[in-house]
C-alpha positions in Angstrom: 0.0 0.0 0.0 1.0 3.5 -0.8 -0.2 6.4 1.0 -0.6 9.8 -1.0 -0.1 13.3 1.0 -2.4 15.5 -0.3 -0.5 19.3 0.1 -3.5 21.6 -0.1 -1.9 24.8 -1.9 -3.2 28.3 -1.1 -4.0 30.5 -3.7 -3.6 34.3 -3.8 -4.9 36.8 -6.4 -1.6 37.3 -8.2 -2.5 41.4 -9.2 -2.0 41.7 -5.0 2.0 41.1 -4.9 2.4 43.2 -8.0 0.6 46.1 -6.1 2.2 45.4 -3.0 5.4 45.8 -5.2 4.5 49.3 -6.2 4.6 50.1 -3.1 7.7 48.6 -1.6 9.8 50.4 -4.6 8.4 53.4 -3.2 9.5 52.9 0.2 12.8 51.0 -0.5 13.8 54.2 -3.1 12.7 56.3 -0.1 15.2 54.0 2.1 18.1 54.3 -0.3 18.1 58.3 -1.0 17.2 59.0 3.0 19.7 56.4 4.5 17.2 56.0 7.1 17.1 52.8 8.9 13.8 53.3 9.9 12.1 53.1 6.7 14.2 49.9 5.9 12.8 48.6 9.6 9.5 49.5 8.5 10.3 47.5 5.5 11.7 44.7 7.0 8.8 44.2 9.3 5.8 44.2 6.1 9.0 41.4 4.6 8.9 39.7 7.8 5.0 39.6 8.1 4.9 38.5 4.1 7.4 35.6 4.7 6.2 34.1 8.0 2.6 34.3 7.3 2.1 35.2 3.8 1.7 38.5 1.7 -2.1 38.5 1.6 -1.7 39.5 4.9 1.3 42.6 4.5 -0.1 46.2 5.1 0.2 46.8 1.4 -2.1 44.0 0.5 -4.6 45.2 2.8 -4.6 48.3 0.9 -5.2 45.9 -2.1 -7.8 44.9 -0.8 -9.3 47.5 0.6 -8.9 50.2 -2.3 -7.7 48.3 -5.0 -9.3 45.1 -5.8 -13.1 46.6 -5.8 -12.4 48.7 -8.2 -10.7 46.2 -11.0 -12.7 45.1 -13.5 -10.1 42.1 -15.2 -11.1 38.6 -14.0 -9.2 37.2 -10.4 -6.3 35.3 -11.6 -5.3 33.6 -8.9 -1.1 31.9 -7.7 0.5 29.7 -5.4 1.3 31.9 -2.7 4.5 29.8 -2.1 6.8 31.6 -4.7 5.8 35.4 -3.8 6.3 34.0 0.0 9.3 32.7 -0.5 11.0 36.3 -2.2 8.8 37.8 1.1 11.9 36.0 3.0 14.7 37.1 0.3 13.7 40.5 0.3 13.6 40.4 4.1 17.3 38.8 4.3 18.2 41.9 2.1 16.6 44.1 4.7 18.0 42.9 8.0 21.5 43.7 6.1 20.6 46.8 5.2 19.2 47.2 8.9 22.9 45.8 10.3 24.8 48.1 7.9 22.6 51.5 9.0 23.4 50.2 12.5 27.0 49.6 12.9 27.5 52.7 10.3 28.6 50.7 7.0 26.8 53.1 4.4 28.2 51.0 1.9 26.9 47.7 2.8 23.2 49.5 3.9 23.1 51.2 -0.2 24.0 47.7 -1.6 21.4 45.6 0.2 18.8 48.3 0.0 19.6 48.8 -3.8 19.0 45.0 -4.8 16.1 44.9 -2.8 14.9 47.7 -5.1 15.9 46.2 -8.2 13.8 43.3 -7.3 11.0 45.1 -6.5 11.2 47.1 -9.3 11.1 44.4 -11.5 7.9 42.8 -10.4 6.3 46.5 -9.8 6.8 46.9 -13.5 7.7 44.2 -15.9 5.5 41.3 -13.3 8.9 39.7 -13.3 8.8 38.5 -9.2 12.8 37.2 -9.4 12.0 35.4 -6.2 9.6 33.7 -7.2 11.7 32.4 -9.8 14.4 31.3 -7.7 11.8 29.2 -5.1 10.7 27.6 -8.4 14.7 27.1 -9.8 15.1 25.3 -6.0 12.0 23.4 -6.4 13.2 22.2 -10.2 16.5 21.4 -8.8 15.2 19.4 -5.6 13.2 17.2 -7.9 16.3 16.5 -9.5 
């Protein structure tokens, strides 16, 4: 006998990272030309919430949902929330350096982290291109393997 595990996946609506994307380019440009670890702590927080217990449940996709969402008129197309979860935790690893730098006065090391952080953001915000999301599904490919 063989016994099957079932792993129920939860969906998200998939426009709700891109949104929540907009946003954190704003903040994390907002990081970068302030130097202000407090704006990457804010970030890191939302990161830390979207990692540990998913990004349908970040500030930013309450404003989704709140503002956004009733207001769309294309169809719900709907995502594993694994892959956008899982660049949650990259962009949060990103933050806590850029948190570390700001704190033991490493400018350098803050601009770096902060500015890949953007450039990921960035990309999603506006090409839809979540590079996190396609490194979970590389590791997934190469797991299988």
């Amino acid at each position: 006998m063989s016994s099957v595990t079932s792993v129920k996946t939860i969906e998200i609506d998939a426009r709700g990272p891109r949104f929540s994307a907009v946003i954190t380019t704003l903040v994390l440009a907002l990081a970068l030309v302030t130097e202000s670890i407090w704006v990457i702590a804010f970030q890191a927080v939302v990161f830390a919430i979207g990692a540990t217990k998913g990004p349908q449940f970040t500030p930013y996709a309450f404003i989704y949902r709140s503002l956004i969402k009733p207001r769309l008129k294309s169809p719900l197309r709907t995502e594993d929330v694994r892959p956008p979860k899982f660049a949650q935790l990259i962009g949060l690893a990103f933050a806590l350096v850029a948190v570390v730098g700001a704190a033991i006065g490493t400018s350098v090391v803050f601009t770096v982290a902060v500015a890949f952080a953007l450039a990921a953001a960035f990309l999603n915000a506006a090409f839809d291109f979540c590079l996190g999301c396609q490194v979970y599904l590389i590791l997934v490919r190469i797991r299988k393997a």
